[in-house]
ROZA-654332 format. One record per residue (C-alpha): x, y, z. Coordinates in steps of 0.02 Angstrom, whole numbers. Layout:
N
      c1      c2      c3
       X       Y       Z
...
//
This chain:
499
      c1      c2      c3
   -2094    1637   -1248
   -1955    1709   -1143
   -1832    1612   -1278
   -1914    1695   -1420
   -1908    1849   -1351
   -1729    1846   -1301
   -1717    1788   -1516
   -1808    1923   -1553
   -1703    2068   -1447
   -1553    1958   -1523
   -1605    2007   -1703
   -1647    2175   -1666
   -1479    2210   -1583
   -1394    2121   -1737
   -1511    2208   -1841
   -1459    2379   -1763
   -1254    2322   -1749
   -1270    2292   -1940
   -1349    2469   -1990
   -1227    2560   -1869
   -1083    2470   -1945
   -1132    2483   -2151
   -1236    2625   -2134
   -1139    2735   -2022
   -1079    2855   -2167
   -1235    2860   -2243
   -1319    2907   -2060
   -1209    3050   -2057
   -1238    3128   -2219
   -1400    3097   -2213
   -1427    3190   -2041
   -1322    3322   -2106
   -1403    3336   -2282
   -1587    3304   -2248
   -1649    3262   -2088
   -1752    3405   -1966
   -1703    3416   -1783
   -1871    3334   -1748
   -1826    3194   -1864
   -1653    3187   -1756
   -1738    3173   -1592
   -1865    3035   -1670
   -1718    2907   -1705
   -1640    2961   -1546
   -1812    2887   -1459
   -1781    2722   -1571
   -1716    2625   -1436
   -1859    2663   -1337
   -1986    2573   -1443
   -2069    2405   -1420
   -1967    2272   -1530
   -2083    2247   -1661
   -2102    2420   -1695
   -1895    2442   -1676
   -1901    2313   -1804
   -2038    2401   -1936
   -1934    2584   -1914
   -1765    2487   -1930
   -1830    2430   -2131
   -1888    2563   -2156
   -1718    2661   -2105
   -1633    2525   -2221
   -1727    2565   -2359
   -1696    2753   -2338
   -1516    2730   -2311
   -1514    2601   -2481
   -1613    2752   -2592
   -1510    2887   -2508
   -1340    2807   -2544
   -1378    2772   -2723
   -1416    2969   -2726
   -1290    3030   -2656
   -1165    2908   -2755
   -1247    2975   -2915
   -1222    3147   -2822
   -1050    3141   -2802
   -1021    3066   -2972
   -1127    3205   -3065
   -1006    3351   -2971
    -859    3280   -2959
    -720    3286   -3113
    -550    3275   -3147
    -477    3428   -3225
    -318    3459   -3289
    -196    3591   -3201
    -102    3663   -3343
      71    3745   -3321
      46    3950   -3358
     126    4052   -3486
     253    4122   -3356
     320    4268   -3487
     468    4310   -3540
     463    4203   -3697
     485    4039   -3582
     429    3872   -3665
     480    3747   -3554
     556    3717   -3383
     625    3583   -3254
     534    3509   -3128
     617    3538   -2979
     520    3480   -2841
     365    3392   -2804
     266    3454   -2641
     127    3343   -2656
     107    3168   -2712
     -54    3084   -2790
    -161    3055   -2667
    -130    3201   -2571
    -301    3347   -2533
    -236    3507   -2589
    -304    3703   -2571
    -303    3853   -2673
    -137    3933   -2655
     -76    3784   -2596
     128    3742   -2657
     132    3590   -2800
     284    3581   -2873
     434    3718   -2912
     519    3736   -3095
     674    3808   -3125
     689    3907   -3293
     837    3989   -3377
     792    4134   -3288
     691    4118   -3105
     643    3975   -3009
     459    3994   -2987
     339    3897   -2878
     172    3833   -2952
      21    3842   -2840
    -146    3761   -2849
    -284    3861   -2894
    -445    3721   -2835
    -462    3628   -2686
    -465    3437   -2735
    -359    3282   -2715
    -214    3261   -2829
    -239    3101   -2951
    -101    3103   -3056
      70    3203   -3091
     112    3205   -3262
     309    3236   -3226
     469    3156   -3110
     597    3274   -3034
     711    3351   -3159
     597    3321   -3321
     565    3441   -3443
     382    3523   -3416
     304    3608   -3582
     201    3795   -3544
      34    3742   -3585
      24    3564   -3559
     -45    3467   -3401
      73    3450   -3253
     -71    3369   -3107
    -235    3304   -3128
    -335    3378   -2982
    -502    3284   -2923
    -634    3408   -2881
    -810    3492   -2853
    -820    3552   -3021
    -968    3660   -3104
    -974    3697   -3281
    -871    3874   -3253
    -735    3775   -3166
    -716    3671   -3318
    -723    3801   -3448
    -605    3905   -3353
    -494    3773   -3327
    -478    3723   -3495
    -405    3893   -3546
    -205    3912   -3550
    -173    4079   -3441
     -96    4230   -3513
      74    4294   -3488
     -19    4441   -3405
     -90    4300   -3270
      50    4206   -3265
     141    4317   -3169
      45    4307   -3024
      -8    4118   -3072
    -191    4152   -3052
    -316    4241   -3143
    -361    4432   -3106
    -500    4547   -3108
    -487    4723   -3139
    -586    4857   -3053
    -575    5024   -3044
    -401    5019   -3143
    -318    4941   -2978
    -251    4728   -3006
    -370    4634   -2877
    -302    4446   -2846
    -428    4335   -2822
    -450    4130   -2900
    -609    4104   -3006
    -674    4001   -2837
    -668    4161   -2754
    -749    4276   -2866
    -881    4166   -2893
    -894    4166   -2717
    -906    4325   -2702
   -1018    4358   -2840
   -1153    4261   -2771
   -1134    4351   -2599
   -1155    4528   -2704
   -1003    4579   -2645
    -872    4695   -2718
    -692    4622   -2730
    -615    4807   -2726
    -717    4813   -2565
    -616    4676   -2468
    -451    4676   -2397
    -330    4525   -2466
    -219    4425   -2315
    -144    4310   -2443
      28    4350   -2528
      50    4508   -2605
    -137    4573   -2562
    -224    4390   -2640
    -408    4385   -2588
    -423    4218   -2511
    -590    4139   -2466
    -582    4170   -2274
    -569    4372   -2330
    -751    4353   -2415
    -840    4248   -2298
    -760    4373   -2152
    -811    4518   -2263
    -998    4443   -2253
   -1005    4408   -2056
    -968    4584   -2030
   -1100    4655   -2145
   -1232    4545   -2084
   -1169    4522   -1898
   -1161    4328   -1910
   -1013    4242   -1815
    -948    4108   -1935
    -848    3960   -1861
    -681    3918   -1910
    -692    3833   -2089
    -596    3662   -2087
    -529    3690   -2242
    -450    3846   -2241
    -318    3909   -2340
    -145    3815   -2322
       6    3900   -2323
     149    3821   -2379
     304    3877   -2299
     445    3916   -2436
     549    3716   -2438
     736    3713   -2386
     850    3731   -2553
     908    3543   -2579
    1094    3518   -2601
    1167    3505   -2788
    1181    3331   -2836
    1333    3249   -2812
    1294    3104   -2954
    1385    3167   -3095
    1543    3239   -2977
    1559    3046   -2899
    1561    2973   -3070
    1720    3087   -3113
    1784    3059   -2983
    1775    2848   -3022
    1857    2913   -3176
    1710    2916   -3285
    1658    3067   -3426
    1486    3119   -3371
    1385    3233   -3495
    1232    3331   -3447
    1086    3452   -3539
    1129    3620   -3507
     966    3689   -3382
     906    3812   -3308
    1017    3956   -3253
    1154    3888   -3340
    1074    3886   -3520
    1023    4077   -3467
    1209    4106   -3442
    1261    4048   -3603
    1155    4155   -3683
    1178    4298   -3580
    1383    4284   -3607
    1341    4246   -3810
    1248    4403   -3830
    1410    4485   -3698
    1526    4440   -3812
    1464    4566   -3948
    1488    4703   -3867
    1645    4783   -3859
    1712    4802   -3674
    1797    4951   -3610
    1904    4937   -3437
    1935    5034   -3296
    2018    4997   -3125
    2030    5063   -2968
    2085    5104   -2780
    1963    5155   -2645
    2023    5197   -2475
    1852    5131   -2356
    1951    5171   -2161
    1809    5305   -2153
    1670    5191   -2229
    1734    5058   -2104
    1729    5158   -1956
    1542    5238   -1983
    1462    5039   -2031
    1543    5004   -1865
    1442    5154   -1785
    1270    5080   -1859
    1269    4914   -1868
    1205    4945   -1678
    1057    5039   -1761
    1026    4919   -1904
     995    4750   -1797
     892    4872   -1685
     786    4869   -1876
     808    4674   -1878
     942    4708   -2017
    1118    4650   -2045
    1217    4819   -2117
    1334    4778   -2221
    1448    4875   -2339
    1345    4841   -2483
    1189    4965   -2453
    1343    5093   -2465
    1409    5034   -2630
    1248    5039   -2702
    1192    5199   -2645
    1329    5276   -2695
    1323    5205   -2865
    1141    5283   -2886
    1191    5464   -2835
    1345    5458   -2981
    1205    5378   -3114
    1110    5546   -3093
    1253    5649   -3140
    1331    5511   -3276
    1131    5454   -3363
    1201    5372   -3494
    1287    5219   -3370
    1110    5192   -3325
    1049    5177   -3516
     996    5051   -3635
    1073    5022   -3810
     929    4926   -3952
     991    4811   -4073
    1023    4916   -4212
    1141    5022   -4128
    1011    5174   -4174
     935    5229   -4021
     987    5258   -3826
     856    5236   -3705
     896    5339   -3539
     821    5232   -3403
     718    5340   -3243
     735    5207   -3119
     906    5164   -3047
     863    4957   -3056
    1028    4908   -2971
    1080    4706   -2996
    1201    4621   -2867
    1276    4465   -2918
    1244    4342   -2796
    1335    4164   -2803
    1175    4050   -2747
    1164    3862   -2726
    1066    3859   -2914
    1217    3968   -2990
    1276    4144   -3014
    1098    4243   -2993
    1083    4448   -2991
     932    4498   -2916
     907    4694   -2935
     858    4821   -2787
     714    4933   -2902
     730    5124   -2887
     867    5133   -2788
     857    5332   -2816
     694    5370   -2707
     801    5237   -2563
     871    5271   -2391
    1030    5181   -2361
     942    5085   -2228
     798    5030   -2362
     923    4972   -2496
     981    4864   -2324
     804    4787   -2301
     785    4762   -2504
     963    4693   -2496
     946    4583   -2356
     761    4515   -2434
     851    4460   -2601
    1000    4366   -2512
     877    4259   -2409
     782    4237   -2550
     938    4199   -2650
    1012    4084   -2519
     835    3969   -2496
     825    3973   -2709
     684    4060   -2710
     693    4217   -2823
     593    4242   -2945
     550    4328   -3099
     513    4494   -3056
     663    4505   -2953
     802    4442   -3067
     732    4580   -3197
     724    4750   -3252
     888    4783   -3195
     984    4947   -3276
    1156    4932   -3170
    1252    4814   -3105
    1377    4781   -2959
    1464    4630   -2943
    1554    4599   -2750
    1691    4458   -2783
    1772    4498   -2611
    1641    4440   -2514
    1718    4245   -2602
    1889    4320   -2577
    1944    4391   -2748
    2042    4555   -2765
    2020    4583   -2959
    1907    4530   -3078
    1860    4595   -3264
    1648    4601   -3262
    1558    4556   -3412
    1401    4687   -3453
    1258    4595   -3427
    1133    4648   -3588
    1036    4767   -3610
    1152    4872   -3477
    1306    4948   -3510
    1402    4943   -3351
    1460    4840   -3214
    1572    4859   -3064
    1682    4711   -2985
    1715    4735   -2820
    1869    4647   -2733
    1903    4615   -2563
    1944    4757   -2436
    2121    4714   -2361
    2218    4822   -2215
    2371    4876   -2318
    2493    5019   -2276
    2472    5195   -2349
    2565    5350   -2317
    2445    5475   -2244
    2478    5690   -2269
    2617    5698   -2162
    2703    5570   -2253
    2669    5435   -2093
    2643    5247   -2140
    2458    5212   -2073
    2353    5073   -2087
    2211    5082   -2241
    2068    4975   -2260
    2081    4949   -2461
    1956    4898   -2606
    2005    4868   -2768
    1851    4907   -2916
    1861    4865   -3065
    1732    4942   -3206
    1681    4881   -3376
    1588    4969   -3499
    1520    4958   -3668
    1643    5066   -3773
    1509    5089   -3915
    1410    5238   -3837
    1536    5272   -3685
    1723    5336   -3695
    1858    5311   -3550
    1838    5492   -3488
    1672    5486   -3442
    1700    5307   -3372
    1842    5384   -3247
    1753    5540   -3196
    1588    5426   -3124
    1730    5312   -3069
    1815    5457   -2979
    1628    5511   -2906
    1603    5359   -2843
    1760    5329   -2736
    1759    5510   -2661
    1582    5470   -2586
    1647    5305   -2518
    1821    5400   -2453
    1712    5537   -2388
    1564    5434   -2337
    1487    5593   -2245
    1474    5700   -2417
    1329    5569   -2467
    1204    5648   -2343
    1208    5811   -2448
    1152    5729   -2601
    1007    5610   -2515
     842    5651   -2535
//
């Protein structure tokens, strides 16, 4: 008897090892999913139980766990699908663009707003962000292929309803595209929220123009709702485990040295023209029509030198690096209010001059993807310590590769600073639709006679200013020239003209 009962607590125990180790999953969801607290504490009293009765609630366990995981499998395969993440319409007449960099692989669990990949068109680099939370299952491109607007770049595994699909299955609109996910208008203000989101929001009865967005540029993310809930009905949520991800912004990759090693081995290597380089040759192509009027000139800067000296101090105090620039460009805005037509627009027919408000400055910038010119907007309504901060965004931008659309556009002037590289004179090309541009060399400590005929030392700039000579003669070009180097000379003067 004592043998058989030893058997019999043998069994049960293997019995029991067996369910724990198969049905340990399925124990767990099904706690989680179905069973009551009282139903908890009943199988925590299992072990408690006279064998044969261990063994009759152990079947009939099995058996529940056996009809529960064939549910839940048909579960899971019933609501989950595999839908295709399209790349956006991202404007600007763009049809295609290069892939980059991958930031996920297949395999990898991805969020909303999560980074996937970034492309590189002829004119921004742009990064593409999920808009479901799934598992990536296929990528549809390698680094440095050609992606077509409109057609699938991931597959993305996920807990799909019948909206999800639908929307899914629709291309966005330029209109979307530039904020990569889909919008919702209320009350004539742009509120950012994914269709996740504002169905999550729609089943709570809650407003969107109600809650305050943390996510990039005001996005509503799902954290904002479901905080936006406790506080109306005094819950205390816990912390979700799959909250939004934020990606930080990748380190810009060196350029490939490939093609440059093969010269050197003394092979020809021929490449596609891409990205910002394709821009440029249509930029210069369009350039080259319009018919370039010159100017140069000498600015003396000793005074300009000596009052950056005096706040710089002040600026890092503002967690800003002051440099010369801010001054350029200010003073470039105050002569465009008294000289409108530098700041103008010319249409293709040569018929009509469009007088542009905003003062949209561009700065060339040489980056590690090429010669990019990012534009500080309204320039006009700026302090000289704001165009600073603007200035100072772009260039990191610029230097990690990361500018994008809306700031390598819209631009109305342009300033080019070849001295900060080392060159003294250059002759600027008008970048289309504008009609001026400034080259700005290096400042160098030359000798000058001063008023008493003394030889001092000068801190000197040469500028150099091109124009398009169709709507805008060499006399107007000198006096906003002239304007514009007595404000820099006389750096002081400025402050009666800022508003």
């Amino acid at each position: 008897m004592l043998m058989l009962a030893q058997n019999s607590e043998c069994t049960s125990t293997l019995t029991v090892a067996r369910l724990a180790q198969h049905g340990g999953k399925l124990i767990h969801q099904y706690r989680r999913r179905c069973l009551s607290v009282q139903e908890e504490r009943s199988l925590a009293t299992l072990r408690l139980l006279p064998t044969p009765t261990l063994d009759r609630k152990l079947q009939v366990c099995s058996r529940s766990f056996q009809m529960l995981g064939r549910t839940l499998h048909g579960s899971a395969a019933c609501h989950r699908a595999v839908v295709q993440f399209k790349l956006s319409d991202i404007g600007e007449g763009i049809t295609e663009v290069t892939v980059k960099e991958w930031y996920v692989k297949e395999g990898d669990r991805v969020s909303q707003f999560d980074s996937i990949c970034e492309v590189q068109s002829d004119k921004a680099s742009v990064t593409i962000t999920s808009r479901y939370d799934g598992v990536v299952t296929k990528l549809y491109y390698d680094t440095d292929d050609i992606a077509l607007v409109g057609k699938p770049l991931v597959d993305i595994e996920t807990e799909s309803t019948s909206d999800v699909i639908q929307e899914e299955d629709v291309v966005e609109t330029p209109a979307m595209a530039r904020e990569e996910h889909t919008h919702q208008e209320i009350k004539g203000l742009k509120t950012q929220a994914t269709p996740a989101v504002r169905r999550l929001a729609m089943e709570n009865n809650i407003k969107l123009s109600e809650v305050v967005g943390s996510g990039k540029d005001g996005r509503i993310l799902k954290e904002d709702i479901l905080n936006f809930l406790a506080k109306q009905t005094g819950a205390i949520l816990p912390p979700s485990p799959f909250g939004e991800i934020r990606t930080p912004s990748p380190a810009p990759k060196p350029p490939p040295l490939a093609a440059s090693l093969r010269v050197l081995a003394g092979k020809d290597v021929t490449e596609p023209l891409k990205g910002f380089q394709k821009a440029m040759v249509k930029s210069m192509m369009a350039a080259l029509s319009i018919p370039h009027l010159g100017l140069c000139e000498q600015v003396e800067l000793s005074r300009l030198v000596a009052l950056r000296a005096e706040l710089r101090t002040e600026a890092r105090g503002h967690g800003l690096k002051l440099s010369y620039m801010p001054f350029f460009i200010k003073a470039a805005s105050l002569c465009l209010t008294r000289f409108p037509i530098l700041n103008a627009s010319l249409d293709e027919s040569c018929q009509n001059i469009t007088y542009k408000a905003s003062h949209n400055i561009g700065v060339a910038m040489d980056t590690s993807l090429g010669l990019l010119v990012p534009t500080v907007k309204n320039v006009q309504l700026l302090s000289i310590l704001e165009v600073a901060q603007e200035l100072n965004r772009l260039q990191e931008l610029g230097a990690a590769g990361q500018l994008g659309t809306a700031d390598l556009s819209g631009g109305t002037f342009s300033l080019s600073n070849i001295g900060s590289i080392g060159g003294t004179y250059a002759k600027p090309v008008i970048l289309p639709p504008e009609v001026a541009i400034g080259a700005l060399g290096k400042i160098q400590v030359l000798p000058r006679f001063d008023v008493s005929g003394h030889v001092t030392r000068a801190h000197i700039m040469n500028v150099s200013w091109s124009a398009d000579h169709r709507i805008i003669d060499g006399a107007t070009m000198c006096r906003f020239s002239n304007m514009w180097r007595d404000f820099l000379q006389n750096p002081a003067s400025m402050l009666l003209h800022l508003k």
